[in-house]
C-alpha positions as CSV (number, residue, x, y, z in Angstrom):
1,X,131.1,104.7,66.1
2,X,128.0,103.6,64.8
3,X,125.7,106.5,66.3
4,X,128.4,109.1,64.6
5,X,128.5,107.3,61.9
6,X,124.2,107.0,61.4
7,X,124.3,111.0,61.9
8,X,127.0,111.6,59.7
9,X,124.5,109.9,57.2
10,X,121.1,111.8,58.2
11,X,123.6,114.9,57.5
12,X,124.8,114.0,53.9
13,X,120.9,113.2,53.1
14,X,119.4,116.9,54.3
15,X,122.3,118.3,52.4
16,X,121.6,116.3,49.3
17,X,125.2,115.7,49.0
18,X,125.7,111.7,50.0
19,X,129.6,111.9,48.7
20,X,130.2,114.9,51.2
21,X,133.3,114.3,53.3
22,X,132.6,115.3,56.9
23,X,135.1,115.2,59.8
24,X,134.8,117.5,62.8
25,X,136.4,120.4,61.2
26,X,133.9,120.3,58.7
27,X,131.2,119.5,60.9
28,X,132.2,122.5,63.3
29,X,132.5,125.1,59.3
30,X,128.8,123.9,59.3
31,X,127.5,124.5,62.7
32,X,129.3,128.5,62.9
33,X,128.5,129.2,59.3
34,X,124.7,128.4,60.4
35,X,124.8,130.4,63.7
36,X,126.3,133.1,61.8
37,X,122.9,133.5,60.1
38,X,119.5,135.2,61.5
39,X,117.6,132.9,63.4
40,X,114.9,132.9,61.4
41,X,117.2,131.6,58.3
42,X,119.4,129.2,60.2
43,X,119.0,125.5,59.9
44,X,118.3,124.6,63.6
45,X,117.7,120.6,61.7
46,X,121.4,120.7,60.7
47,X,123.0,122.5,63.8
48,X,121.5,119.8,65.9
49,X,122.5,117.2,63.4
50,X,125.7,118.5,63.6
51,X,126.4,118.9,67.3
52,X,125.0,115.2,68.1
53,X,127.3,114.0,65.2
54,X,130.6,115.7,67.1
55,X,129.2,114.3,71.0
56,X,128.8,111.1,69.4
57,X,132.4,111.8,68.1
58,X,134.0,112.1,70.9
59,X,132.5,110.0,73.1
60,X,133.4,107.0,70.7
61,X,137.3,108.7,70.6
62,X,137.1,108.8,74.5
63,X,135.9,105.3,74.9
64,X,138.5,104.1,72.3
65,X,140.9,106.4,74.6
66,X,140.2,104.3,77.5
67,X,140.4,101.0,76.1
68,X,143.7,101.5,74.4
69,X,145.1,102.7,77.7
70,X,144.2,99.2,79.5
């Protein structure tokens, strides 16, 4: 959680928006709305950003998957 949570933090600051809620839904908005755009205008920064945020995600809802099971 803490990896998801640093990213979610490196996002808000290169959005300049430290209040902004993100969740994976939002996190997933951001990531089409950017590959939407010409590559030469999308935010490749953010997409990564983005996409580690949501691995990091799920692997900390899988691990907390398998421990609850146990």
């Amino acid at each position: 959680m803490k990896e998801y949570k640093r990213y979610l933090d490196m996002i808000r600051a290169h959005l300049n928006d430290m209040a902004l809620d993100l969740d994976a839904e939002t996190l997933d908005k951001l990531v089409e709305a950017e590959l939407k755009k010409p590559a030469n205008r999308m935010d490749t920064y953010l997409v990564n950003l983005c996409l580690s945020a949501l691995v990091a995600y799920r692997i900390y809802s899988s691990d907390e998957q398998q421990k609850n099971q146990t």
